[in-house]
C-alpha positions as CSV (number, residue, x, y, z in Angstrom):
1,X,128.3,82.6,73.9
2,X,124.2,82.3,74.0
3,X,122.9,83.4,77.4
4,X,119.6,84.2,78.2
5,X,118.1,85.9,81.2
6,X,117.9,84.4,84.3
7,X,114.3,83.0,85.9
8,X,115.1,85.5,88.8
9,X,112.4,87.1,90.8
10,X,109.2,88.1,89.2
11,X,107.9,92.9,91.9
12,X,106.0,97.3,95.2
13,X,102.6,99.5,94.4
14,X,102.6,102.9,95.1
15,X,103.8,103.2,99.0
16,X,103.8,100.3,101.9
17,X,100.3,100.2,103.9
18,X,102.7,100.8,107.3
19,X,103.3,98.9,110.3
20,X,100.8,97.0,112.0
21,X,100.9,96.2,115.6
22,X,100.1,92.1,115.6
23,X,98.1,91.5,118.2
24,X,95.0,93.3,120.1
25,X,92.2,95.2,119.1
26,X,94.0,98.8,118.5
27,X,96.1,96.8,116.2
28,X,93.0,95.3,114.3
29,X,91.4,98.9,114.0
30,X,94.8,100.4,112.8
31,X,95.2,98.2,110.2
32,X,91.9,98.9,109.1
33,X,92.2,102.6,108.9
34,X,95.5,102.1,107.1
35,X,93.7,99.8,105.0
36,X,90.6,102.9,103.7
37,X,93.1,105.4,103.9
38,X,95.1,103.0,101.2
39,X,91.7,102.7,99.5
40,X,90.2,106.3,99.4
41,X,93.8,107.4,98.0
42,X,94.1,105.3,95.4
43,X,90.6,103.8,94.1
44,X,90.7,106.7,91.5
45,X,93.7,107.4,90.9
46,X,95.5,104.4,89.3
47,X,97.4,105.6,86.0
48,X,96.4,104.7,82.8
49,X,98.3,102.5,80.8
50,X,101.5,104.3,78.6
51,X,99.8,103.7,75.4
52,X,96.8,105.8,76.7
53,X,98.4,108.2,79.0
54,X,101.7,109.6,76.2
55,X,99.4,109.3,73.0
56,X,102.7,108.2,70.6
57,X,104.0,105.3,72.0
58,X,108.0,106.2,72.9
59,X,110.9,105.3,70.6
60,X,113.1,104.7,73.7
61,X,112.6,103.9,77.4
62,X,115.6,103.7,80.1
63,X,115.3,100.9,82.6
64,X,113.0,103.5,84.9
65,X,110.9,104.0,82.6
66,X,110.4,100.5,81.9
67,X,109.9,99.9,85.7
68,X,107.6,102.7,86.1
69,X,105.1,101.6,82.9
70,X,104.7,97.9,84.6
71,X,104.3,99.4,88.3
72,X,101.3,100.6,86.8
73,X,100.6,98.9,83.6
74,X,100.9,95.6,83.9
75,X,98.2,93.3,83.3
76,X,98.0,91.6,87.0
77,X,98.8,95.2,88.3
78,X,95.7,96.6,86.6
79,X,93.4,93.9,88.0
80,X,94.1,93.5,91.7
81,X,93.9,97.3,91.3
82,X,89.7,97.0,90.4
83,X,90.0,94.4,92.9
84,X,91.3,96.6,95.7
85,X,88.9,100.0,94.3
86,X,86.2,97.2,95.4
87,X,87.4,95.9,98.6
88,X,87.9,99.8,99.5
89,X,84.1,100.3,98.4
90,X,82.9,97.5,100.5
91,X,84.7,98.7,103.4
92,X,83.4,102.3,102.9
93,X,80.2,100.2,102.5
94,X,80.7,98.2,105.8
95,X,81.3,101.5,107.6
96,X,78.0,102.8,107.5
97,X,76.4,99.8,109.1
98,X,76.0,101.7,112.6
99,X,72.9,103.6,111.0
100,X,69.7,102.1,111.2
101,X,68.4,100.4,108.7
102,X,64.8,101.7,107.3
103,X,62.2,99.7,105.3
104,X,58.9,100.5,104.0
105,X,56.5,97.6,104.2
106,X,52.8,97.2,102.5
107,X,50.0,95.0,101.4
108,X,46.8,93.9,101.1
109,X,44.2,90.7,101.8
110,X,40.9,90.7,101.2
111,X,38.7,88.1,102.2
112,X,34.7,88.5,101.7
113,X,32.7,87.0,104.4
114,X,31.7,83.8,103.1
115,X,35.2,83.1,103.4
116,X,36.9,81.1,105.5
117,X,36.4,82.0,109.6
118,X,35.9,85.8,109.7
119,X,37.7,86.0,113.2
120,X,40.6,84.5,111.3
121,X,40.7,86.6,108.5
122,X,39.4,90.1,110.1
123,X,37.1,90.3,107.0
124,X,40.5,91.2,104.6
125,X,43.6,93.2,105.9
126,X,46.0,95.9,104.6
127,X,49.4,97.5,106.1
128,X,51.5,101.0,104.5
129,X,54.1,100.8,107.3
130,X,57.5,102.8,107.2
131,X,59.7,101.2,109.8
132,X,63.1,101.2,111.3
133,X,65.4,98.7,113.1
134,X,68.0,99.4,115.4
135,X,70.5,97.0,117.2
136,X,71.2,98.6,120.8
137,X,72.9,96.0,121.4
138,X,74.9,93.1,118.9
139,X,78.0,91.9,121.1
140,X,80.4,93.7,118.7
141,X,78.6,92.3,115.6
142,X,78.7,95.2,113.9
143,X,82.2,96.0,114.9
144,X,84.1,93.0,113.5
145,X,81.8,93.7,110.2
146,X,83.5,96.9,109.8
147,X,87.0,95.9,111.1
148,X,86.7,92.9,108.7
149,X,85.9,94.8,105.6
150,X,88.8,97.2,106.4
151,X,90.9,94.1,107.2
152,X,89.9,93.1,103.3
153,X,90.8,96.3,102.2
154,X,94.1,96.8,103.3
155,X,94.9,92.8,102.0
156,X,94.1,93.9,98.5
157,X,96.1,96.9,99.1
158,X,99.1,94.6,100.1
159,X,98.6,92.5,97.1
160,X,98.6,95.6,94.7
161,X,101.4,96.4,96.4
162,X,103.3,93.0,95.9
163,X,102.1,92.9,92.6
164,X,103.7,96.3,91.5
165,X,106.9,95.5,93.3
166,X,107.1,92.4,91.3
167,X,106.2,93.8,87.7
168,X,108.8,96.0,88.0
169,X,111.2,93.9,89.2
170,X,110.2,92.2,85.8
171,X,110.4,94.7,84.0
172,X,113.9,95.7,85.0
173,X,115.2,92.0,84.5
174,X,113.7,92.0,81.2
175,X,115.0,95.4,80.0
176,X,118.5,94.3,81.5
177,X,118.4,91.5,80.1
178,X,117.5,93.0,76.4
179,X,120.8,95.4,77.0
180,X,123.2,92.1,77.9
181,X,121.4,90.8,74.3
182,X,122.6,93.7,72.8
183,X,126.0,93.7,74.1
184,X,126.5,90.1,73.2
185,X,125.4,90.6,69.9
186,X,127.6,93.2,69.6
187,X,130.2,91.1,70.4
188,X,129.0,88.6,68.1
189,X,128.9,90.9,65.0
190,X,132.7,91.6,66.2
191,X,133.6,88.0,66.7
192,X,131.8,87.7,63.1
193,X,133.9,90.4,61.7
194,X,137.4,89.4,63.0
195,X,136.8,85.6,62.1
196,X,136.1,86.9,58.6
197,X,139.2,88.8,58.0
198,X,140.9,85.5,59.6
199,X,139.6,83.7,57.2
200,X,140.4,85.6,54.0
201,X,143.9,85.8,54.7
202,X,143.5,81.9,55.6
203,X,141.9,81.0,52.4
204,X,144.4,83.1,50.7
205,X,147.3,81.2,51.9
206,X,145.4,77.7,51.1
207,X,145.3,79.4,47.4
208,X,149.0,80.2,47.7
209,X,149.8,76.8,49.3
210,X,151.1,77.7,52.1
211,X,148.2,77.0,54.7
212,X,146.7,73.8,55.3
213,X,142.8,73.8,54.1
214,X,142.2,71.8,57.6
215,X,142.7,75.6,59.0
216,X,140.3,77.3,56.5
217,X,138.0,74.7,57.5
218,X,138.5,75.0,61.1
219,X,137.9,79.2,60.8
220,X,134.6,78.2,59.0
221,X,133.2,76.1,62.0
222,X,134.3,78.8,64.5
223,X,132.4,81.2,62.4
224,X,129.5,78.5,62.0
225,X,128.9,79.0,65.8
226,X,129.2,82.8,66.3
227,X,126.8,83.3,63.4
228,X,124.4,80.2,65.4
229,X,124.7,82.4,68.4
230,X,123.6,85.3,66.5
231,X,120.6,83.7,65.3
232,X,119.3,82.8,68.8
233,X,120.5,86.3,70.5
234,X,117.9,87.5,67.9
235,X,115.2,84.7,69.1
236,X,115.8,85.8,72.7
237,X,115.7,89.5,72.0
238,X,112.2,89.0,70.2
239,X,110.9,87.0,73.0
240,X,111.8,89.5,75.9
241,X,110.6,92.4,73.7
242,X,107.7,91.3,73.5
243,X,107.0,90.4,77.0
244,X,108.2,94.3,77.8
245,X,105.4,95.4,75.3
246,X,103.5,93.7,77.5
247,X,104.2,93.9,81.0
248,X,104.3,98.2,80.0
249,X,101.1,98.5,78.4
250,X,102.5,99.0,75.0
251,X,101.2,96.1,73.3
252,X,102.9,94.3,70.7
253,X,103.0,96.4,68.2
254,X,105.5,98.6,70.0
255,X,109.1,97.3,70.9
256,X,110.8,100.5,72.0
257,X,114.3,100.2,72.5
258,X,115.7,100.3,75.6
259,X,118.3,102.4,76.4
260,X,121.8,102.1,78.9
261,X,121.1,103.3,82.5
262,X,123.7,105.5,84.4
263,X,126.6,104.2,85.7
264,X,125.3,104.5,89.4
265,X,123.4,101.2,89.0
266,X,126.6,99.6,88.8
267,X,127.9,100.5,92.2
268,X,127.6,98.1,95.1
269,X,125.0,98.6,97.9
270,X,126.1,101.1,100.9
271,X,125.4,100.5,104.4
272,X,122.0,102.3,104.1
273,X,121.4,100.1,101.0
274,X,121.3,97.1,103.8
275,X,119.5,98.8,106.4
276,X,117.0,99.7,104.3
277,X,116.2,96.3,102.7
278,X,116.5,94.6,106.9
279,X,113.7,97.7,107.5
280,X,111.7,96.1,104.6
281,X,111.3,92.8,106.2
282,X,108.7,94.2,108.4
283,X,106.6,95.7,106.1
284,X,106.8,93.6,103.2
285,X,103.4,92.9,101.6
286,X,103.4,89.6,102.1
287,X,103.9,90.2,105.9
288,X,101.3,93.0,105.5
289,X,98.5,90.3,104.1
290,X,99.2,88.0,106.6
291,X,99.1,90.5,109.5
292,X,96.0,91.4,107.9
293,X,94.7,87.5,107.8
294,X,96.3,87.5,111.6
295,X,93.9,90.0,112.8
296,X,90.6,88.8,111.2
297,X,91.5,85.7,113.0
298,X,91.5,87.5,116.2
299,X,88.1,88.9,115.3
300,X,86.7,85.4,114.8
301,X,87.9,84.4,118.2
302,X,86.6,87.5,119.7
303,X,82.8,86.5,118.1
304,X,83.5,82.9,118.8
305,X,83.6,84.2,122.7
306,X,80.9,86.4,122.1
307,X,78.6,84.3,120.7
308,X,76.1,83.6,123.5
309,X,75.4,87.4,124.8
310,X,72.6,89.2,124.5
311,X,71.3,90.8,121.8
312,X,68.9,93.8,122.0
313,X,66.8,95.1,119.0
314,X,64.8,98.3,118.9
315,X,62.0,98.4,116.1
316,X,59.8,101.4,115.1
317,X,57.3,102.0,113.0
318,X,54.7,104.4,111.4
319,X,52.1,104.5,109.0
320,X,48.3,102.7,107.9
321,X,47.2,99.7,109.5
322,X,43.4,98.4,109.6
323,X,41.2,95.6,109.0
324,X,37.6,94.5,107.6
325,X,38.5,95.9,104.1
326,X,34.8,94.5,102.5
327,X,33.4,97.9,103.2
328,X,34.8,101.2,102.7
329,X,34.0,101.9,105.9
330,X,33.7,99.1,108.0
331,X,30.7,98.7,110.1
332,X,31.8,99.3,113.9
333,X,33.0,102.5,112.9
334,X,30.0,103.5,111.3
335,X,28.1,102.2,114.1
336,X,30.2,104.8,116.5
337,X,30.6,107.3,114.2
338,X,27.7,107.9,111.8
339,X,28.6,109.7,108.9
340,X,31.8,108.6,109.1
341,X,34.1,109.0,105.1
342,X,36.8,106.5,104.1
343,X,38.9,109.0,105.2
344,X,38.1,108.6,108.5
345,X,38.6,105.2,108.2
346,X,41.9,106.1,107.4
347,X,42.9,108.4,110.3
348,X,41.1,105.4,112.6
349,X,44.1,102.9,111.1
350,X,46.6,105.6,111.1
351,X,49.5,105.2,114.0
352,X,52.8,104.1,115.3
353,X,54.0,101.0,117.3
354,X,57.8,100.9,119.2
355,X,58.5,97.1,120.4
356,X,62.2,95.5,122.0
357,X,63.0,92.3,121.6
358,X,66.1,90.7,123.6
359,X,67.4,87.1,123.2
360,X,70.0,85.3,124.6
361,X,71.3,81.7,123.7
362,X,71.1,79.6,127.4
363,X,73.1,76.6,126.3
364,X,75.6,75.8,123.1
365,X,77.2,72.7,123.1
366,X,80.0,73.7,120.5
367,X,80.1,77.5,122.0
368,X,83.9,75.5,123.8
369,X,84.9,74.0,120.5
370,X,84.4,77.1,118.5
371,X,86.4,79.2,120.8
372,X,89.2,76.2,120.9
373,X,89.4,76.1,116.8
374,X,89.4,80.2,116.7
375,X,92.4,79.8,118.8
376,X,94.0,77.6,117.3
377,X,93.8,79.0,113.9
378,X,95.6,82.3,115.3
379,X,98.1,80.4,116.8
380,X,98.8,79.3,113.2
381,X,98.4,82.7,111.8
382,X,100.6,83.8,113.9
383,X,103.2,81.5,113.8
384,X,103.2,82.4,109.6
385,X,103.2,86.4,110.1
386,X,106.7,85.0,112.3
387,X,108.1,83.1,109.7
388,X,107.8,85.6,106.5
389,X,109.0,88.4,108.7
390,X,111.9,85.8,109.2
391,X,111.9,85.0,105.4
392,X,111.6,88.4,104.1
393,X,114.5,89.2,106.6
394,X,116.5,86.3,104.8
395,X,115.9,87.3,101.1
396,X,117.2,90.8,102.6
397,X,120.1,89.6,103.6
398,X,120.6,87.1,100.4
399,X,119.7,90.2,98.2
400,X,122.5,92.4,99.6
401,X,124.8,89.3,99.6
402,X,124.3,88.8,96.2
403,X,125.0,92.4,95.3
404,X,127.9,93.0,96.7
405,X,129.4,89.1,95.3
406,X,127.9,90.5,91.3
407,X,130.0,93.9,92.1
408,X,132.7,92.0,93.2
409,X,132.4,89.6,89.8
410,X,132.0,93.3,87.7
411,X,135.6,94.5,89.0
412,X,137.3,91.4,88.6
413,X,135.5,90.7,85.0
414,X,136.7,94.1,84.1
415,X,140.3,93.4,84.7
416,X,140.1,90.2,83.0
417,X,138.6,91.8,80.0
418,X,141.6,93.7,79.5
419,X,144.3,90.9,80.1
420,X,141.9,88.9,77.3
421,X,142.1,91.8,75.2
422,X,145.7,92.0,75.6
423,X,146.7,88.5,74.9
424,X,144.6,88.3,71.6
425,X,146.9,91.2,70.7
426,X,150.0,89.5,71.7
427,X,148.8,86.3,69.8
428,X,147.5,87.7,66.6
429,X,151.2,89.4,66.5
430,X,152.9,85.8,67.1
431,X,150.8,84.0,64.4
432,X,151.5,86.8,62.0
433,X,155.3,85.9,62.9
434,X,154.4,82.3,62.7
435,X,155.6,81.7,66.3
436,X,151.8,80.7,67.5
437,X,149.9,78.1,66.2
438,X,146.1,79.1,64.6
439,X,144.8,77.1,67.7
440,X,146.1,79.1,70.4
441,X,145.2,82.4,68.0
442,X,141.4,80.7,67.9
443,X,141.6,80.2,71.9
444,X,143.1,83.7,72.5
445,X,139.9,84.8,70.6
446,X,137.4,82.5,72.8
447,X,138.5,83.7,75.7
448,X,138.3,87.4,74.6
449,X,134.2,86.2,74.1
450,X,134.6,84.5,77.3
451,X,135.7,87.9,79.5
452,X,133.1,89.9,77.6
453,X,130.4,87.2,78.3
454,X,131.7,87.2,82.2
455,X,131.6,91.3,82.2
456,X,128.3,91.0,80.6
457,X,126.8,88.8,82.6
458,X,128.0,90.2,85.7
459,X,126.9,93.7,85.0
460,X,123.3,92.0,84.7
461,X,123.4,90.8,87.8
462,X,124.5,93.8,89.5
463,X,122.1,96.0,87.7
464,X,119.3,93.9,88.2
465,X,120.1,93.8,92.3
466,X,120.4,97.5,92.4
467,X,117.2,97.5,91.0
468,X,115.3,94.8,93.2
469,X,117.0,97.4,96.2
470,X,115.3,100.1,95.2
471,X,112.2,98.8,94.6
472,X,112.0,96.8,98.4
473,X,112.7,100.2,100.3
């Protein structure tokens, strides 16, 4: 009669991060822009958890309600959220790398002139220097930078995404799985009850002699092992209560009781049902972080090609510059300018200087290599984006399968219900008439537990696909 929940799967964030073109630079720049977009939407915005967002924590949740508190609650959830909010910042970061980049320099040396060679040390030096450095021209450095931090934003969006899709898948199986508890032990209390009103009228006729105490003992076992079930339904119950508590954001001290969910989760999937869950294999978020792995392996070939052209660099700068800092006003100046104040000593060092530099690598032995391993690592990414579109494709297909075979098993468990129920009628009435045995009254009865179990069970099953559906569409 014990049955606990299944290991099944273990959950889809907010909405999928789109589709990606695999290959080329368009691609690489698409999925980077779907990548902030995902980012700048949702850095601030995650929900809190239930216990802060309601105040009192609920007496009751329906299976939605369940699924929607660990889309956004769960403790994995809540992380690789802060971990995408910072991959969305460091693209937003990345983005700005096409503005120069400014620096204010200064310092001072001064060296007397008994020290060391004058002409070396210009008699002490100091520098106040506000500067700027511009690349005109990085062979795409500055590119892939940008297109690679977007690439890193929009894989932590696909793991938040896979993440959320598989808390709540969770949290439905373990909210199902506390409503086939329920009806078992519902069962149970009615196995408990009939067994017990067997056994007085058995323990009765033991009194009066005419029943065998072999019987009385045998009702006593059967009742031994509904009231062992019992105890571990009640185990079982604790243990997935708990892990709701947690996978919602309740906490422990809250078990809310979960409540039936309409009868439309018991209907089998419909031909848009299918469709939907085949569409799903191509934007799945585990295809979404390997496309995104995919294309920042194409931006490593693309610098591996790229790594022997030129480079020009533009550097300005502005400010106080000057030498022979003994004096405070050193002596050639004085000399051309008598009368001459520190600050003219200042205007003297006062200016600007512009300078270009180029540079470009003539030889590289492992320029080929490079280029060669880049390749070959993007054949590889490639070949995996192929095979977990062809995997997510299969566990579509497996998904619907198995949803329409535990719709199938609901039906036929259904009509086998009744026939059990029936024939525990028909045999109570012939052991009352002594024309059945208390055997075949005690099998009658087992397989009465046995249909429920089945209808149980399979009502699980179908619930829990329905929900999987919905949350891979």
């Amino acid at each position: 009669m014990r049955r606990g929940t299944s290991a099944g799967p273990t959950v889809r964030a907010a909405e999928p991060i789109g589709a990606v073109p695999p290959s080329g630079r368009g691609g690489v720049r698409r999925l980077t822009r779907l990548g902030l977009i995902g980012i700048a939407c949702a850095a601030g915005l995650a929900p809190p958890p239930a216990a802060e967002a309601t105040g009192a924590p609920p007496e009751s949740l329906t299976v939605a309600q369940c699924v929607a508190l660990a889309r956004a609650a769960a403790p994995e959830v809540r992380a690789l959220a802060a971990g995408r909010q910072a991959a969305g910042l460091d693209s937003a970061a990345a983005a700005l790398n096409r503005r120069p980049a400014y620096t204010l320099t200064g310092g001072a040396t001064v060296a007397p002139p008994f020290s060391y060679d004058p002409v070396i040390t210009n008699l002490g030096e100091y520098r106040l220097l506000v500067g700027m450095q511009v690349p005109l021209r990085d062979a795409g450095e500055r590119r892939r930078e940008r297109a690679q931090a977007g690439l890193g934003a929009a894989a932590a969006s696909a793991e938040l995404e896979r993440a959320a899709r598989e808390a709540g898948e969770r949290a439905a199986e373990v909210a199902l799985g506390l409503l086939r508890l329920k009806t078992q032990e519902r069962s149970g209390r009615e196995a408990l009850d009939w067994l017990d009103r067997l056994s007085s009228l058995i323990t009765a006729g033991v009194r009066a002699g005419g029943q065998d105490r072999a019987a009385a003992v045998r009702v006593a076992l059967e009742r031994d092992a509904v009231g062992s079930d019992l105890i571990a339904l009640e185990a079982d119950a604790g243990a997935l209560g708990r892990e709701l508590a947690e996978l919602t954001g309740l906490g422990e001290a809250v078990l809310p009781r979960v409540v039936e969910p309409e009868a439309g989760d018991d209907a089998a999937p419909s031909p848009a049902d299918s469709s939907a869950l085949l569409a799903w294999a191509e934007s799945a978020p585990e295809v979404m972080a390997l496309r995104s792995e995919e294309a920042g392996e194409r931006l490593a070939l693309e610098s591996a090609r790229r790594k022997n052209a030129v480079r020009v660099d533009l550097a300005m700068d502005a400010g106080l510059w000057g030498a022979d800092l003994t004096p405070a006003v050193p002596l050639e100046l004085a000399l051309d300018h008598p009368g001459a104040t520190f600050g003219d000593r200042l205007w003297r060092d006062l200016g600007a200087s512009l300078a270009f530099e180029f540079r470009r690598p003539l030889w590289d032995a492992s320029a080929g290599r490079a280029v060669a391993a880049r390749e070959a690592s993007l054949r590889a990414a490639t070949i995996r984006t192929a095979a977990a579109v062809a995997a997510r494709r299969r566990a579509a297909l497996d998904l619907v399968s198995r949803w329409r075979t535990a719709t199938a098993r609901l039906a036929l468990a259904q009509a086998s219900l009744g026939r059990a129920d029936d024939h525990l009628l028909r045999e109570r009435s012939l052991y009352a008439g002594g024309a059945a045995s208390l055997l075949e009254l005690l099998d009658a009865r087992q397989q009465l537990a046995e249909a429920r179990a089945r209808l149980t069970d399979a009502r699980f099953e179908t619930r829990l696909a329905h929900w999987e559906g919905t949350l891979r569409r």
